[in-house]
C-alpha positions as CSV (number, residue, x, y, z in Angstrom):
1,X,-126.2,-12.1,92.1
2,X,-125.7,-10.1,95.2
3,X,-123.4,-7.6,95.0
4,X,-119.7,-7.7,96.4
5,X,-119.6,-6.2,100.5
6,X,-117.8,-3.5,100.6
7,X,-115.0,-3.6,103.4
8,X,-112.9,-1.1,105.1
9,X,-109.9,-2.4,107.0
10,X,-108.1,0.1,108.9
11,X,-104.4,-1.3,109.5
12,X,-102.8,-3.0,106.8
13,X,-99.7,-4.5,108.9
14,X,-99.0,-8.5,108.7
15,X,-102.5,-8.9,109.5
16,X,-103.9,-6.9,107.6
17,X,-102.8,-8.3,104.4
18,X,-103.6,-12.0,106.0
19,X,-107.2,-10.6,106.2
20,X,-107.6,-8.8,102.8
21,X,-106.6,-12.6,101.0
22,X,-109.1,-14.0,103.5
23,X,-111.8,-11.5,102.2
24,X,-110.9,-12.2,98.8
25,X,-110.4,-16.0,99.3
26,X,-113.7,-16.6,101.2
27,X,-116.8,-18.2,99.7
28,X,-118.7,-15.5,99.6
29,X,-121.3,-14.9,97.0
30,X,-119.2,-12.3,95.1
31,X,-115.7,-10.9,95.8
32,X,-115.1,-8.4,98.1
33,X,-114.4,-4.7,97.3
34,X,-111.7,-3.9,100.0
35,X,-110.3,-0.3,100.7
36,X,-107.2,-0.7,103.6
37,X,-105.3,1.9,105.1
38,X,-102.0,2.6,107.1
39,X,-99.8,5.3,108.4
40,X,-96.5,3.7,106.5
41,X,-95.9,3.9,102.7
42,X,-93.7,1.5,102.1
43,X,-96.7,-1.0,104.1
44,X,-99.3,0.3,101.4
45,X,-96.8,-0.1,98.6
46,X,-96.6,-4.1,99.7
47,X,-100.0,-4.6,99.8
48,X,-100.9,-2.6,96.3
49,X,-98.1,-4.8,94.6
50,X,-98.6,-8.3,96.6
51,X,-103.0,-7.3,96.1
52,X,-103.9,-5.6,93.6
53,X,-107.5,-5.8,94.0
54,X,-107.2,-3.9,97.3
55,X,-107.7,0.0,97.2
56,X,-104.9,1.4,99.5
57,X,-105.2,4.5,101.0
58,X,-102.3,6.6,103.2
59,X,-103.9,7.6,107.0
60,X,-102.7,9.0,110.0
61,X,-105.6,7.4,112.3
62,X,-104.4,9.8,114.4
63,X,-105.3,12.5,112.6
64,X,-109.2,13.4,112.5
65,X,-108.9,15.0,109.0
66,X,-107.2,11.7,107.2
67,X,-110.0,10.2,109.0
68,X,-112.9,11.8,107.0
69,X,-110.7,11.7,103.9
70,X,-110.4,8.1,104.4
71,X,-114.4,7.7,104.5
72,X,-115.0,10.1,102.1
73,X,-112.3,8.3,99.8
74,X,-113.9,4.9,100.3
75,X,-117.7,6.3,99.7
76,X,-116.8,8.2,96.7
77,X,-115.1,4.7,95.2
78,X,-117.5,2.2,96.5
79,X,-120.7,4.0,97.1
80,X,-121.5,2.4,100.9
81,X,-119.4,0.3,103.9
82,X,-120.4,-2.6,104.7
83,X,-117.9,-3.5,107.2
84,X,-115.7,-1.7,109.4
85,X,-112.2,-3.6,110.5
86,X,-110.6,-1.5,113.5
87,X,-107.6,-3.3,113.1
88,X,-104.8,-0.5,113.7
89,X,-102.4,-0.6,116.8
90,X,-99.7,0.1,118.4
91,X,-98.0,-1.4,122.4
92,X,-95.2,-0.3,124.2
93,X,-93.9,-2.1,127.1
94,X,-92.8,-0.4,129.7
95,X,-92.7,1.0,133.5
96,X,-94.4,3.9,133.5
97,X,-92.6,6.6,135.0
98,X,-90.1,5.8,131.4
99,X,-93.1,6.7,129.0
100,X,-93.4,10.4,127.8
101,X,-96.4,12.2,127.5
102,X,-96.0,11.9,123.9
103,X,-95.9,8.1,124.1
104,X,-98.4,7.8,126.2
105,X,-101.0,10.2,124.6
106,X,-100.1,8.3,120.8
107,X,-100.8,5.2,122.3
108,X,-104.3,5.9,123.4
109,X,-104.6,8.1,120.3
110,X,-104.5,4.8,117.9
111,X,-105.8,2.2,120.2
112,X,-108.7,3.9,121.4
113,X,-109.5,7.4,120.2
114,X,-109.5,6.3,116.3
115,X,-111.7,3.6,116.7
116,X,-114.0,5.7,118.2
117,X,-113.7,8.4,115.9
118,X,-113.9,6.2,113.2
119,X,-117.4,4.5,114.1
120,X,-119.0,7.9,115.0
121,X,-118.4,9.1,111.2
122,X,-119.0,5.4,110.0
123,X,-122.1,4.5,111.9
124,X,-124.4,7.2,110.5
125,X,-123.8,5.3,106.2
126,X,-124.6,2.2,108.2
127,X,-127.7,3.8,109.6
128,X,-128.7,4.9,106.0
129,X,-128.0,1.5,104.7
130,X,-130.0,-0.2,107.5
131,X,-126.9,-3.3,108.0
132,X,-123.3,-3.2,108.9
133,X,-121.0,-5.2,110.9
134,X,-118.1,-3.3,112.7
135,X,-114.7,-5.3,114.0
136,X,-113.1,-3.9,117.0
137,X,-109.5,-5.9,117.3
138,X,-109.1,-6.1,120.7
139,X,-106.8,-7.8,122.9
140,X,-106.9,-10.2,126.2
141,X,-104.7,-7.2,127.2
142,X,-108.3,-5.5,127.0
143,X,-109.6,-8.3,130.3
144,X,-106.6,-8.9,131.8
145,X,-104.0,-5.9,133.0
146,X,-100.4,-6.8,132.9
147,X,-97.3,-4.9,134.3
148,X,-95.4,-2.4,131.7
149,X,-98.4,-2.3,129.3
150,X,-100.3,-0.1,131.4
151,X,-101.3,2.4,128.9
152,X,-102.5,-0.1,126.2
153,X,-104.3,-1.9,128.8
154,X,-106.4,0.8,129.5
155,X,-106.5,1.8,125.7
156,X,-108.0,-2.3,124.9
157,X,-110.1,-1.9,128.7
158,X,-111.6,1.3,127.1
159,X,-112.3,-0.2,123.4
160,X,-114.0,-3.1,125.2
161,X,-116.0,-1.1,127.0
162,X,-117.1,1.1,123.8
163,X,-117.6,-2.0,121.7
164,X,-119.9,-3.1,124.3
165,X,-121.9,-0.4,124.2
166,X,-122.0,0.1,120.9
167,X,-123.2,-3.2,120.5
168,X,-125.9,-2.8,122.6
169,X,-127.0,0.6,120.8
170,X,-126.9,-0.3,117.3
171,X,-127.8,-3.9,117.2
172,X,-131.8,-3.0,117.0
173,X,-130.8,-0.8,114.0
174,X,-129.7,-3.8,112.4
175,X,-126.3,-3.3,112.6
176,X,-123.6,-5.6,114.3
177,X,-120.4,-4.4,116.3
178,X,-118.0,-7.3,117.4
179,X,-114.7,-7.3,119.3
180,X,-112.0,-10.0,118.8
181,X,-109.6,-10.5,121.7
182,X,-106.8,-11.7,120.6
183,X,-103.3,-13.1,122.5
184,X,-100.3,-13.0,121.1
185,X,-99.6,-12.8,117.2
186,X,-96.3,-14.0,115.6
187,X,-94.6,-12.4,112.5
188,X,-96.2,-9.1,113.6
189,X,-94.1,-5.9,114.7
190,X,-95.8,-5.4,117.6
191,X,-93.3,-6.9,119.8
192,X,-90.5,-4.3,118.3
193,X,-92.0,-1.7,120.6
194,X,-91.0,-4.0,124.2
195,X,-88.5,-2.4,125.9
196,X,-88.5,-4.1,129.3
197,X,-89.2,-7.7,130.8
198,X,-88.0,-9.4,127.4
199,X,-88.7,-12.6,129.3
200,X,-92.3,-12.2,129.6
201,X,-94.4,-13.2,126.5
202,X,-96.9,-15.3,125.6
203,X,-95.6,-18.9,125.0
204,X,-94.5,-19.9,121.5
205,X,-97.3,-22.4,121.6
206,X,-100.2,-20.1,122.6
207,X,-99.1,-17.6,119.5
208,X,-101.6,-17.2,116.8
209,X,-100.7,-16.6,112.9
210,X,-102.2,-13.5,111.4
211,X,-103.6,-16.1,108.8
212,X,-105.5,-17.7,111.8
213,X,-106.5,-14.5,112.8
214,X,-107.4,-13.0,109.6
215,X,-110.0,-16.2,109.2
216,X,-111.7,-15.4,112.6
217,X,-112.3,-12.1,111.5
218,X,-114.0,-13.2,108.2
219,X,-115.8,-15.6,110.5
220,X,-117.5,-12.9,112.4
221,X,-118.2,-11.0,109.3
222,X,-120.3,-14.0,108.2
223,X,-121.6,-15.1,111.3
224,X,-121.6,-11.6,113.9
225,X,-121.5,-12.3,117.5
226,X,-120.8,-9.5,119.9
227,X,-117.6,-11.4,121.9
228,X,-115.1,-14.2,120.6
229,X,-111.7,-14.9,122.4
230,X,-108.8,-16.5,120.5
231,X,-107.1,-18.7,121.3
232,X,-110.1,-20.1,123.3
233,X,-107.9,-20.9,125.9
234,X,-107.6,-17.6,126.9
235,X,-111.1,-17.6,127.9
236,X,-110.0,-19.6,131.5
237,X,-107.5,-16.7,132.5
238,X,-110.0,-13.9,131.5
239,X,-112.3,-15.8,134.0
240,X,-109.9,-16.1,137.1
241,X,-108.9,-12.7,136.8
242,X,-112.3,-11.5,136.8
243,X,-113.2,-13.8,139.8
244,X,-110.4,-14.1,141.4
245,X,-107.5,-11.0,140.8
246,X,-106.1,-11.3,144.1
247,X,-104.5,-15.1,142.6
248,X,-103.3,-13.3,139.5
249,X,-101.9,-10.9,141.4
250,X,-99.5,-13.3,143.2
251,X,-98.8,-15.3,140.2
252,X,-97.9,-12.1,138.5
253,X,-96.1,-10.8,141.3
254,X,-93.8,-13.4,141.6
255,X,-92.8,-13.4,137.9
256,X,-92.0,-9.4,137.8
257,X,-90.0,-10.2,141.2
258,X,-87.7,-13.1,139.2
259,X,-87.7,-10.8,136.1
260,X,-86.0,-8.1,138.3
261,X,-83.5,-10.0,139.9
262,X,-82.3,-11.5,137.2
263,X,-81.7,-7.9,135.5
């Protein structure tokens, strides 16, 4: 009997947890082994008590040293990483000129400088072990620029970018790097940080569960591909704005315009 993969999931928010019971759930030859991590305690505490079978470990991913403790943590415990799940994150809406420094320079710390940081320490077991697969969470935020989410677009344009490349660099080294771009999530707290344009969200009916997220992710784990776009729908706007911006420029112009005069 094989033994269990070892998985690493960094963000243990809604869906976080969602994707731990998928790990555990899935029909896998053997159970998985899961260490998560997050930032908030009282997060971690929820997990450890609602699964027990998941190793929970505090992190600042914006801290390079809770990085390396948070490798070193899950090596000494489980010997090797299978799979990397970049799943922390963090999105504030707003104009531009309203974000601090400080705002802005977290934002691109957890969204796109801790990934990174995290597969340059993880990617060298992977290379001892000769297999891995690597998650990026992305967002259709990471394809398609929207006004007030300026700096997380260009955090998710930069991680798509990175996983591309990555993908391209480590594949003949056997080892697989995916990104997942996802639309909008209900029942998560990402929405907490919107400050302006409360009007403007992704329909109730285009929202995704972290449940149905959390399976796509074990999907990919399974079955590696380097891009998958959920809800597939999403696939037509990516497509237009990449053809043509100049219409999703008016659409979107139009929308702000409404959204301003109606303030």
């Amino acid at each position: 009997m094989a033994d269990p993969r070892k998985i690493a999931i960094l963000g243990a928010g809604r869906i976080g947890e969602a994707l731990i019971s998928g790990f555990l759930s899935s029909n896998w030859r053997e159970p998985e082994e899961i260490a998560a991590t997050a930032r908030r305690a009282e997060r971690l505490v929820r997990v450890a008590a609602g699964l027990p079978e998941a190793h929970v470990i505090p992190a600042d991913l914006t801290r390079s040293g809770d990085i390396m403790r948070l490798v070193r943590e899950t090596l000494d415990r489980f010997g090797r990483i299978d799979v990397l799940v970049n799943n922390a994150g963090l999105g504030r809406y707003d104009w531009i000129e309203r974000l601090t420094e400080d705002e802005i320079r977290q934002d691109l710390e957890l969204n796109l400088i801790a990934p990174i940081v995290l597969a340059s320490v993880v990617v060298p077991v992977m290379q001892a072990q000769r297999h891995g697969v690597i998650i990026n969470v992305g967002s259709v935020a990471g394809r398609i620029a929207a006004p007030t989410m300026a700096i997380y677009n260009a955090a998710k344009f930069g991680l798509d970018g990175f996983s591309e490349a990555l993908r391209r660099e480590l594949l003949p080294q056997g080892i697989h790097v995916c990104i997942l771009y996802l639309g909008g999530v209900a029942g998560t707290e990402f929405g907490q940080h919107r400050r302006v344009l409360p009007g403007v969200s992704t329909p109730r009916w285009l929202q995704l569960t972290p449940e149905r997220v959390a399976r796509a992710i074990v999907d990919l784990v399974d079955r590696p591909r380097g891009r998958r776009v959920l809800p597939a729908l999403f696939r037509v706007a990516m497509a237009v704005n990449g053809l043509l911006p100049v219409l999703i420029d008016v659409v979107v112009t139009r929308v702000i315009r409404r959204q301003l005069s109606d303030r």
